[in-house]
C-alpha positions as CSV (number, residue, x, y, z in Angstrom):
1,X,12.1,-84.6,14.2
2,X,14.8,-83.7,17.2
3,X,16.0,-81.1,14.2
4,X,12.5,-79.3,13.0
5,X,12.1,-79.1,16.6
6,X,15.2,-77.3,17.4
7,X,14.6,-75.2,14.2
8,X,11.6,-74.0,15.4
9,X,12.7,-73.4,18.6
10,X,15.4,-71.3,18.2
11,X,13.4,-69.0,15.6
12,X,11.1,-68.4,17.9
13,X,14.2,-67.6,20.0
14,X,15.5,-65.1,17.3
15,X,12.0,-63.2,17.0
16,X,11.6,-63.1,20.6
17,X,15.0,-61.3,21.4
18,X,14.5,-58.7,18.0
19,X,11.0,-57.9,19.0
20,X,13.0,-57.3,22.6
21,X,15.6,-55.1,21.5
22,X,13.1,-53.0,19.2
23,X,10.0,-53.1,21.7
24,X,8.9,-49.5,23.3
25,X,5.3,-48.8,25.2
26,X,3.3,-45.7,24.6
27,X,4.2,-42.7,26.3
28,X,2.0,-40.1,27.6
29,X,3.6,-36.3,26.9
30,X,3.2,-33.0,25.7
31,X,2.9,-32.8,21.7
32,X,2.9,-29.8,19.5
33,X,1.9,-29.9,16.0
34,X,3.3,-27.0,13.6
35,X,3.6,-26.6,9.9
36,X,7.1,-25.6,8.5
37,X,7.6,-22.6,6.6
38,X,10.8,-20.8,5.3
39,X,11.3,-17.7,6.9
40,X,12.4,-14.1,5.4
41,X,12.8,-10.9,7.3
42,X,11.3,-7.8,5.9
43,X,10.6,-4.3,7.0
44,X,7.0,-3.7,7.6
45,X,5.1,-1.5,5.0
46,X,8.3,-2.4,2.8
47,X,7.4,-0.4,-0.9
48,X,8.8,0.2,-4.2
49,X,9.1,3.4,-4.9
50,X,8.4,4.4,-8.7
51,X,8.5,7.7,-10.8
52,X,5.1,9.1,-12.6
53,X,7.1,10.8,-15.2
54,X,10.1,10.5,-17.1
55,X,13.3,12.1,-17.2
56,X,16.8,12.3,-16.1
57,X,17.9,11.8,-12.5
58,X,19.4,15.0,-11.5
59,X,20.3,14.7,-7.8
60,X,19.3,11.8,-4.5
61,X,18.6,13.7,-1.6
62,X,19.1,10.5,0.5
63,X,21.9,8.0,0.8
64,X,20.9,4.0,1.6
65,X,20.1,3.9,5.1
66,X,19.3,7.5,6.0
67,X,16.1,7.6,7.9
68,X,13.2,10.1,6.4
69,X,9.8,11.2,7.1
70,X,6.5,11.3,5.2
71,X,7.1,14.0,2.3
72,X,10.8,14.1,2.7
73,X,12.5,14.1,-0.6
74,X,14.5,11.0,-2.2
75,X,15.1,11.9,-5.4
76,X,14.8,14.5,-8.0
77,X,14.2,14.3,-11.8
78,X,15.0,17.0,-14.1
79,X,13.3,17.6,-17.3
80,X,12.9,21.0,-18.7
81,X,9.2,20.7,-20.5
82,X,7.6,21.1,-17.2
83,X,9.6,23.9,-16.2
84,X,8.3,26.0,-18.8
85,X,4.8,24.8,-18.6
86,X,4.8,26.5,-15.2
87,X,6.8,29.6,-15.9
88,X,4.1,30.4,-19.2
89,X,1.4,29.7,-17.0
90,X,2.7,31.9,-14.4
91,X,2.7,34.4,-17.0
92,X,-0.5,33.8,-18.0
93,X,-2.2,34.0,-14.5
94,X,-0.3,37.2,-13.8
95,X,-2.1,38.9,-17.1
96,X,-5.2,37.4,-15.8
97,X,-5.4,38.4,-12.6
98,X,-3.7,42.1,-14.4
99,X,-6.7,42.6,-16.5
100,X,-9.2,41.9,-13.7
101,X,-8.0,43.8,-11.0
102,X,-4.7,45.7,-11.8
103,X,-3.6,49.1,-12.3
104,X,-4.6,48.6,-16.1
105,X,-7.5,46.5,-15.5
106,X,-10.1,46.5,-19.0
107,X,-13.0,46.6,-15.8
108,X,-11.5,49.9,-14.5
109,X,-11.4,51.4,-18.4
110,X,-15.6,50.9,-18.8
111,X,-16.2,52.0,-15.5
112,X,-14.9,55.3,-16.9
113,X,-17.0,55.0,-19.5
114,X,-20.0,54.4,-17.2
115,X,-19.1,57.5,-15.4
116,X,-18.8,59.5,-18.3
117,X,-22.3,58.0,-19.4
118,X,-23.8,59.0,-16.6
119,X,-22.9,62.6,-16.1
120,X,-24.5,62.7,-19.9
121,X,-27.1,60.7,-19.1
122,X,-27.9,63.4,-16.4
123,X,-27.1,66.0,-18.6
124,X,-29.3,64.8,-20.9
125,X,-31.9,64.5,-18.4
126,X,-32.0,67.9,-17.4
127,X,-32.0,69.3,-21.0
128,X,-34.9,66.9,-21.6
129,X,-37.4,67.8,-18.6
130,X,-36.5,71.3,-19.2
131,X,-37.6,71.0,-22.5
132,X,-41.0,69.3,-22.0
133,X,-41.7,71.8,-19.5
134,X,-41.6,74.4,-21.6
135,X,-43.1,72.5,-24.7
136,X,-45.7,71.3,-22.2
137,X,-46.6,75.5,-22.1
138,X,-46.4,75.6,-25.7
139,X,-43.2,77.4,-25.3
140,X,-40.2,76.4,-28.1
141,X,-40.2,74.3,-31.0
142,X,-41.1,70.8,-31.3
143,X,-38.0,69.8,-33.4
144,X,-36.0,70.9,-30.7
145,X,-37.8,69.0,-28.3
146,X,-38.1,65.9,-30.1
147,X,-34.0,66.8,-29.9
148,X,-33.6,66.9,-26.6
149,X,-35.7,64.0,-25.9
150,X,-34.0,61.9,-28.4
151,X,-30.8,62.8,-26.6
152,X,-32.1,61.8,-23.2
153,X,-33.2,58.1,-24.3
154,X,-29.8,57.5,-26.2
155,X,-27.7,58.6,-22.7
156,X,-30.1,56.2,-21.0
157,X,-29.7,53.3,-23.8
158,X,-25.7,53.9,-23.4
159,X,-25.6,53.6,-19.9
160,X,-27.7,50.4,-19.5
161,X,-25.7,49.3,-22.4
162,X,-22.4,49.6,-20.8
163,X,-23.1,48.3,-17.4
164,X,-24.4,45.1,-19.5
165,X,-20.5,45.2,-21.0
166,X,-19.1,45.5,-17.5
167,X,-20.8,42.6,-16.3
168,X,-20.2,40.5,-19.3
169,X,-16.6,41.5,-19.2
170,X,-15.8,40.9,-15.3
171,X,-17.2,37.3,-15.6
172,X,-15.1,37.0,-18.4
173,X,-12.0,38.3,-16.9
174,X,-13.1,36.0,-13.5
175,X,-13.4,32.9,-15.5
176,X,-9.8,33.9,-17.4
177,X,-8.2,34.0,-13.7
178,X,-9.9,31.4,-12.5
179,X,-8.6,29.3,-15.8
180,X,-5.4,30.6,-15.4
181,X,-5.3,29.8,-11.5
182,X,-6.1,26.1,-12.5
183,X,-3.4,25.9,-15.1
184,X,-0.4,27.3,-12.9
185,X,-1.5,24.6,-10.1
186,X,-1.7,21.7,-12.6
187,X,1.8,23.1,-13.9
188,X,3.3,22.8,-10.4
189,X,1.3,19.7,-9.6
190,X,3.5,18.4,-12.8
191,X,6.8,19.9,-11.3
192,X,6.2,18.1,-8.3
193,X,6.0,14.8,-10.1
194,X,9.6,15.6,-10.7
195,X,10.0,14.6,-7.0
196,X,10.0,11.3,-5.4
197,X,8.9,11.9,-2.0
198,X,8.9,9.0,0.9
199,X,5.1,8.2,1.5
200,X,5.7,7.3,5.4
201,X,8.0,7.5,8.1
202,X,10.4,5.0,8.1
203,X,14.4,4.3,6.4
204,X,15.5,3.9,2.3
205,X,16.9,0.7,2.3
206,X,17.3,0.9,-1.6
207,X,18.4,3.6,-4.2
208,X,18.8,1.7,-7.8
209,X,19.6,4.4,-9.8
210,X,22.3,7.3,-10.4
211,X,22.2,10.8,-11.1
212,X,22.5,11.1,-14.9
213,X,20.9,7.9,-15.5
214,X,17.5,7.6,-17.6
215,X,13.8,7.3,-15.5
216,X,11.2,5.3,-16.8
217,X,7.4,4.7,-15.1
218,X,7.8,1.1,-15.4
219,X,10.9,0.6,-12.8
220,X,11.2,1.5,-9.1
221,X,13.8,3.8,-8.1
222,X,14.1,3.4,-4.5
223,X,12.6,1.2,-1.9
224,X,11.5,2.0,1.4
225,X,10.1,0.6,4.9
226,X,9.4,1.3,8.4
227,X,12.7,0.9,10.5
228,X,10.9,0.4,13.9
229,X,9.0,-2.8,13.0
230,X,10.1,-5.7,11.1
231,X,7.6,-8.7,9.6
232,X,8.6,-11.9,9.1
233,X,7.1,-13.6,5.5
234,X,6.7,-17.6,5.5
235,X,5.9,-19.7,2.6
236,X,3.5,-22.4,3.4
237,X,3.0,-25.1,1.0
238,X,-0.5,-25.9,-0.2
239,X,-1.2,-28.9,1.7
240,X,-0.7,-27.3,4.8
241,X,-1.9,-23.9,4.3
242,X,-5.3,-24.7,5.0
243,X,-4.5,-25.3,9.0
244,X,-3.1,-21.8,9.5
245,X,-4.8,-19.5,11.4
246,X,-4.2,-15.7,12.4
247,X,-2.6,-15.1,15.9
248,X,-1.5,-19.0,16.2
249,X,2.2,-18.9,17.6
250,X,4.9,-19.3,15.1
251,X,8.6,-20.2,16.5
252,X,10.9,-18.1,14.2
253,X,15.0,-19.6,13.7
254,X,17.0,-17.3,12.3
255,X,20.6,-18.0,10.3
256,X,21.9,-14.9,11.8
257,X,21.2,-15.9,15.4
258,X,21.8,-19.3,15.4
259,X,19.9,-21.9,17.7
260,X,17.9,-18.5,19.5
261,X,14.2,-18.8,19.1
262,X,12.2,-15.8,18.8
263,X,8.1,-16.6,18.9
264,X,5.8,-14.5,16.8
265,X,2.6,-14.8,15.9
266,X,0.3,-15.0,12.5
267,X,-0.8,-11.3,11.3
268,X,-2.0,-11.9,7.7
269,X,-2.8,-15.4,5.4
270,X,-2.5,-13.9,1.9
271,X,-5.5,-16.0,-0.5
272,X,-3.2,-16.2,-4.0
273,X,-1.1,-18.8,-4.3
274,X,2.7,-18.5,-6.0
275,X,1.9,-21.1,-8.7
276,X,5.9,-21.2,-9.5
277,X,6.8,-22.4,-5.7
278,X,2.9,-23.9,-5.0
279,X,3.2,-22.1,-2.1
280,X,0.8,-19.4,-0.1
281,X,2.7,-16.0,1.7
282,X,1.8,-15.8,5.6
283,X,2.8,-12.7,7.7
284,X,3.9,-12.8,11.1
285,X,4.9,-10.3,13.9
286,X,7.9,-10.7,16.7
287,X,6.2,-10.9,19.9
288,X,9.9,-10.5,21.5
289,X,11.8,-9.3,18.3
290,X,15.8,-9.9,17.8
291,X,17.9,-6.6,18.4
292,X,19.2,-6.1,15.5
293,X,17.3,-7.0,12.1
294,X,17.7,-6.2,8.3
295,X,15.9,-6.7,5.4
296,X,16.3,-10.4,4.1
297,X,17.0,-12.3,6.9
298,X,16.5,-15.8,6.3
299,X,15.6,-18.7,8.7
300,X,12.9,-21.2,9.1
301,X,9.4,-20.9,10.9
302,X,6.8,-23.5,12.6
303,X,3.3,-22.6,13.1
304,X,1.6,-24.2,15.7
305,X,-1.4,-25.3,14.7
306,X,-2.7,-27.4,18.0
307,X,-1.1,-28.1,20.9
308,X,-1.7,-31.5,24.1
309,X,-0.1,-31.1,27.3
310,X,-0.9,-35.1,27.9
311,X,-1.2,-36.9,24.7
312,X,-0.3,-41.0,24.1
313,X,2.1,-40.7,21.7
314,X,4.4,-43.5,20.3
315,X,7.4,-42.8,17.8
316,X,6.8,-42.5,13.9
317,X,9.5,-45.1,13.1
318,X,6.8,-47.5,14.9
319,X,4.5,-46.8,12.4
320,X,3.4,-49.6,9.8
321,X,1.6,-47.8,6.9
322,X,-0.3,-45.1,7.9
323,X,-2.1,-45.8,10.9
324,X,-1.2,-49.8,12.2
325,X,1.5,-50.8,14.6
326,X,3.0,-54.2,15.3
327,X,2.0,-55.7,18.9
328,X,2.8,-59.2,20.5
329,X,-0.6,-59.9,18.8
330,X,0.3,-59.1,15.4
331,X,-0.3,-56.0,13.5
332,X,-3.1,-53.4,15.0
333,X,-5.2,-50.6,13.4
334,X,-4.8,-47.3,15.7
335,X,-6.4,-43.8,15.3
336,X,-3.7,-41.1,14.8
337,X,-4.4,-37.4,16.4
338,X,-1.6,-35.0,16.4
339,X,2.1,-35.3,14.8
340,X,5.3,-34.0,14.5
341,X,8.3,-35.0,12.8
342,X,9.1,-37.6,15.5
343,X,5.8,-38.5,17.2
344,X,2.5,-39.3,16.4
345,X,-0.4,-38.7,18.9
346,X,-2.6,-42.2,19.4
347,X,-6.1,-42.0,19.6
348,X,-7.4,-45.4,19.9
349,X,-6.2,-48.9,19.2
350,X,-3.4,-49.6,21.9
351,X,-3.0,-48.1,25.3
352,X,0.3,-47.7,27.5
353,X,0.6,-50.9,28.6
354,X,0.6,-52.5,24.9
355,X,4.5,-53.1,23.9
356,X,4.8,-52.6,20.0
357,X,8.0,-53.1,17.8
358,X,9.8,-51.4,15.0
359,X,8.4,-53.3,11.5
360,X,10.6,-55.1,9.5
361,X,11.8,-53.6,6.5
């Protein structure tokens, strides 16, 4: 009996001094909940930039790095098809515009002839009154004035029949230019395809191909970005992504600048998910950015998605399960609020004065 008792006792012993050595109290403290992300550095409005046509790269206008302005060539492709698209229809606007209005113009040939029509028609005219005037006093023959009058209404047929050619013709020859004027601007809309022109202000931070080498419509030849403003793209796993919200604050780590923390904040959620890394895209902007960034940076990011300046909080190790802790009174249910990787926010259950121990693996 002297043994059991002894037994017992000095168990009791044992618990007592482990529960001891592994026994905290809740704390009250500030506690910041975030979601992890992986971090990458790019420009803003970062593009690929890609040729409509094919052909051969004939000169780069830029080198990697150089800054350029909206328009400002990159790169040129050669292909002579185009080239002579807009030299024949050059050509062909020139006889155009020749014919309607030039030295040689068809218009200014039957407006001759309408002058010449009309100094017959009035010759006609005269020969024709004249005529009935005397043939109206019984004076001369009627052959000859059935003559004369038949002169008189072929002059006037003639005339009306050539200002209905001039007309014709001019809206003809107007439509011909105007053809012609749409043809040469198609043709140097085409030769401008040949260029690859930066679509905003910013820096090339890629050039993938050389002069000489072959350009397709299906690969990008260049890639450009702002150089003035950077963003920073985090992947959030799916089970999280549902807690982010735009303008929380996001504390950005950076490989490049070691422990420094730069905060930034959440510009854009992006709804389709990358089904190969089950992960959702989220864009934030440097509030205070780094001075010196490039394209690819790498680091980590945490969102913070709530924030308690005096929360009860107790450490996660303490945790039985999900929500119970060990207490001198056995194990206890609790209500968990906010967490980290370390702490856990208690709701309900225990209070500050309630000592609780590590479990027991």
């Amino acid at each position: 009996m002297r043994k059991t008792l002894l037994f017992i006792f000095g168990s009791a012993l044992l618990f007592s001094c482990n529960h001891t050595s592994d026994k905290t109290y809740p704390k009250k403290m500030s506690l910041t909940e975030s979601v992890y992300a992986s971090a990458t550095v790019q420009p803003d409005s970062l593009y690929q930039a890609y040729s409509i046509v094919m052909g051969i790269l004939d000169k780069v206008w830029v080198e990697e790095g150089d800054a350029v302005a909206k328009g400002d060539r990159i790169l040129q492709i050669t292909n002579t098809s185009p080239e002579l698209n807009r030299k024949n229809a050059e050509l062909s606007l020139r006889l155009a515009r020749e014919n309607y209005s030039g030295s040689a113009a068809v218009l200014k040939g039957i407006e001759d002839e309408i002058q010449a029509a009309e100094l017959k028609l009035k010759n006609d005219s005269i020969n024709y009154f004249r005529q009935k005037n005397l043939w109206d006093q019984n004076i001369g023959s009627k052959v000859e004035y059935d003559t004369r009058k038949l002169a008189y209404e072929l002059s006037q047929n003639s005339l009306s029949l050539l200002k209905q050619k001039y007309d014709r013709t001019k809206n003809e020859l107007a439509t011909q230019v105007q053809q012609a004027e749409n043809t040469y601007k198609s043709s140097l809309t085409t030769s401008e395809d040949f260029t690859v022109v930066s679509k905003i202000d910013g820096k090339v931070y890629a050039i993938y191909k050389n002069p000489g080498e072959i350009i397709n419509t299906v690969e990008p030849v260049a890639a450009v970005g702002r150089s003035d403003k950077f963003i920073v793209e985090l992947l959030v796993d799916e089970v999280d992504i549902v807690k982010v919200k735009n303008d929380q604050k996001v504390y950005i780590t950076l490989d490049s600048y070691g422990e420094d923390v730069f905060e930034a904040k959440v510009y854009k959620i992006y709804p389709r998910k990358d089904e190969s890394s089950q992960t959702f895209m989220v864009e934030a902007i440097f509030v205070n950015p780094p001075p010196t960034l490039y394209p690819g940076l790498s680091g980590e990011g945490n969102i913070v998605i709530a924030q308690k300046e005096e929360a009860l909080t107790i450490p996660k190790e303490y945790l039985i399960g999900a929500s119970k802790v060990l207490t001198d009174d056995g194990e206890k249910d609790i209500t968990i609020g906010l967490q980290n990787m370390e702490m856990v926010e208690v709701l309900d259950g225990i209070t500050e004065n309630t000592a609780i121990y590590i479990p027991e693996e």
